[in-house]
Structure formats: C-alpha cells, structure tokens
C-alpha positions in Angstrom: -5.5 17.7 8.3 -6.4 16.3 11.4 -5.3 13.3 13.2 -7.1 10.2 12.3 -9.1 9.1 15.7 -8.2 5.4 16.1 -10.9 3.4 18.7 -9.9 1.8 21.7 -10.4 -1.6 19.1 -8.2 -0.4 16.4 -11.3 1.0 14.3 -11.1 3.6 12.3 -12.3 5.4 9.0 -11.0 7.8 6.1 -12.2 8.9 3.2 -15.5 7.5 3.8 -13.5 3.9 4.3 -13.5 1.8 7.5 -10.3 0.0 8.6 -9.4 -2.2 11.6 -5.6 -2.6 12.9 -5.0 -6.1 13.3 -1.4 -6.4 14.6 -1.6 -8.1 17.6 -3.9 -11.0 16.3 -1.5 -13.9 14.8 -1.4 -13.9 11.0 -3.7 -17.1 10.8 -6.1 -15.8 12.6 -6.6 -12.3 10.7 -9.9 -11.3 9.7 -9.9 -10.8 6.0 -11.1 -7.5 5.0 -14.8 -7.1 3.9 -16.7 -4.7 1.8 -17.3 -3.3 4.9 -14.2 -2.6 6.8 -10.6 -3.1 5.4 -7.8 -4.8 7.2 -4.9 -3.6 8.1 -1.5 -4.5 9.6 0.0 -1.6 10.7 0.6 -0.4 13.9 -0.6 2.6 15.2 2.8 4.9 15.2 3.4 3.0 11.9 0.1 5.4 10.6 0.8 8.3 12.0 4.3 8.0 10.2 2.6 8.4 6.8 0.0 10.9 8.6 2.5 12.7 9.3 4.4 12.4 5.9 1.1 13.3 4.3 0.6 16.4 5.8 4.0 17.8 3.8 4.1 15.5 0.6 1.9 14.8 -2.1 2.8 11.9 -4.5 1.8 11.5 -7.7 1.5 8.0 -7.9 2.4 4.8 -5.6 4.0 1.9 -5.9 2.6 -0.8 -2.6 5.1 -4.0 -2.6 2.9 -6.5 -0.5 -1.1 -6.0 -0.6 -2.2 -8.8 2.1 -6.1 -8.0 2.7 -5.8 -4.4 1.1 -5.9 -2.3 3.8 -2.9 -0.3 3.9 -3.3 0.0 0.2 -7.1 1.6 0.3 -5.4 3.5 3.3 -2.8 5.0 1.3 -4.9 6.1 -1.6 -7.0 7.8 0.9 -4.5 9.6 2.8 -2.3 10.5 0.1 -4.9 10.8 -2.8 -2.6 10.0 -5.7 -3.5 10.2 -9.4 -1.9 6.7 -9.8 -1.6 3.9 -7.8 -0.6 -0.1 -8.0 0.6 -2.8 -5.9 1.8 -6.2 -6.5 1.6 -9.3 -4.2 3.4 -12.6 -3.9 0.1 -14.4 -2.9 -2.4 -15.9 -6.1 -5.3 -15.8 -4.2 -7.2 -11.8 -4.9 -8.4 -9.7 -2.0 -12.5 -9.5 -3.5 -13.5 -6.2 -1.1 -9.7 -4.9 -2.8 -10.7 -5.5 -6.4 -14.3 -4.2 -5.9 -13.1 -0.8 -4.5 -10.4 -1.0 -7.4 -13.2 -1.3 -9.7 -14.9 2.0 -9.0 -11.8 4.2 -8.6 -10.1 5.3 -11.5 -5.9 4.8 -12.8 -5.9 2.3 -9.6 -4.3 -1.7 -10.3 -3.4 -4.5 -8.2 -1.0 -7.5 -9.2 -1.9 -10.9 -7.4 1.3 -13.9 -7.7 3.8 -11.1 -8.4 7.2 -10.8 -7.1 8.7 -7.9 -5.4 11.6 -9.1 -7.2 10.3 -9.3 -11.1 12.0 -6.1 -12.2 10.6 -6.9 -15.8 7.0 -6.6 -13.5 7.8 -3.5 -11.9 9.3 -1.7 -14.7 5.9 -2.4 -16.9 3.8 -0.6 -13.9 6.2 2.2 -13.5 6.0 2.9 -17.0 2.3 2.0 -18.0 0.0 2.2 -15.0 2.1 4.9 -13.2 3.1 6.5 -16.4 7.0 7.1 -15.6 6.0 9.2 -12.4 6.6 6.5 -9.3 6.7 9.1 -6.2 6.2 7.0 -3.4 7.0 3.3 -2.7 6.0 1.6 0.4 7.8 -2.1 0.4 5.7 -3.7 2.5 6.3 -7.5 1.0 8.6 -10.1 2.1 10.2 -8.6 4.6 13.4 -10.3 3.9 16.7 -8.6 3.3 17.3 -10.2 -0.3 13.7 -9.9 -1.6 13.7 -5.9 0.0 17.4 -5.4 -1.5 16.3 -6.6 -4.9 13.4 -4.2 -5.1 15.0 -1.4 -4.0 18.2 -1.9 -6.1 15.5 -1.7 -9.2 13.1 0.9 -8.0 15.2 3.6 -6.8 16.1 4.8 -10.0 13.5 4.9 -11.0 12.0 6.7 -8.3 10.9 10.8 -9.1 13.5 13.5 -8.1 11.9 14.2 -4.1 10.5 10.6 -4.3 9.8 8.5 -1.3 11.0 4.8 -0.9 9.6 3.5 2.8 10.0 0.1 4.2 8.7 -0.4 7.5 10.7 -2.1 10.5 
C-alpha cells in the first residue's frame, strides 16, 4: 500500500473519502465534518501508526470508543476495510455526514450517548453487530484513566486470539 499523501493543510483522501487533520485547532473551534470532507483528530504520526499496522493486520471487525465528528471512524473502515464495524460515543448529539455514510455501507453502526463504560452496551455490539469477532479496538473516548481502565478491563477478553486493543497517548 502506499503512504497516504497528507497536504501541507492536513488534507487528505482514502477510499474515495476526504479528511482534514484538525489537531492543532482548539476543540471549540473544530470544523464539524461535512458530507464533503470528514474531520479528524489525529495527528499525523498518530496515522501512520495504523498505516503502518494496516499494512500487516487485517481485522475482522472494529470496535471505535469515542466517534467525535467521525473521522477517524470513516478512516478506519477505509484503511482497514473490515467486515464489521461500530463505535459508541458519550455525546447525544449524531454526527449527520457520519450516519449518512453509515447509511450506504453495509454491517457498519454507530451508538450516540453511550458510555465507554456500559459493559452491558459493549457486550450487545460485540456479540450482535460484530458477531463475537471484535479484532481491533481503538479507545479513543474519555481519555481518562478510570473510564479507559473500565473498558479495557471488559473488552479484552473479549478481544479475538491476535486481536488489537489501541489507545492513543
């Protein structure tokens, strides 16, 4: 595969997607994504880290803790190109460009004013949506010790013999 080309702005595309890195902006002043380009708050060494992990491992399915404007999810389904995927986030209020590109991809679900911590939650994706193969799992939510801790305490078991469980810095 070859690298993804990231502008001198933080633009890029994949898999017929457009994304834009918003890191350095402060959260309140995010773009939200749009149907035409999806937002995303990763870094750039933070991408190549699952570029790179892509290149030698092919999940199954996925399991995103922490959605914000969708970008890093629609990234992930691109890069990796699982049969499954689903992500839950703490936040009520839906990510529309998200849930329209959800709507024309197949075995693909989103969970809006959902804990990281509601193991009855997770355990009802893992086992429905994801049906019992949870490969990957990118915690990407609270960013707390407690909330990550939780999570992790009930996902990794249940996580696939080879599975990945990521949580970035």
């Amino acid at each position: 595969m070859n690298p993804i080309k990231i502008g001198s702005a933080g633009e890029f595309s994949l898999g017929g997607e457009n994304f834009l890195i918003e890191v350095a902006v402060p959260p309140k002043d995010r773009r939200p994504s749009t149907s035409e380009t999806f937002t995303i708050v990763k870094n750039e060494p933070y991408l190549r880290v699952y570029e790179e992990l892509a290149a030698v491992f092919s999940p199954r399915s996925i399991l995103e803790l922490g959605i914000f404007q969708g970008g890093s999810y629609v990234f992930l389904d691109k890069l990796f190109k699982p049969r499954r995927m689903s992500a839950v986030e703490l936040g009520s209020k839906p990510v529309v460009p998200l849930l329209d590109y959800l709507s024309h991809t197949e075995n693909r679900f989103a969970h809006f004013g959902t804990s990281q911590c509601d193991g009855e939650k997770l355990k009802q994706i893992v086992l429905g949506e994801l049906a019992n193969e949870l490969d990957l799992v990118v915690d990407d939510a609270s960013h707390t010790y407690e909330d990550t801790r939780a999570s992790f305490e009930f996902l990794f078991p249940l996580l696939s013999p080879g599975g990945v469980y990521g949580a970035p810095p």
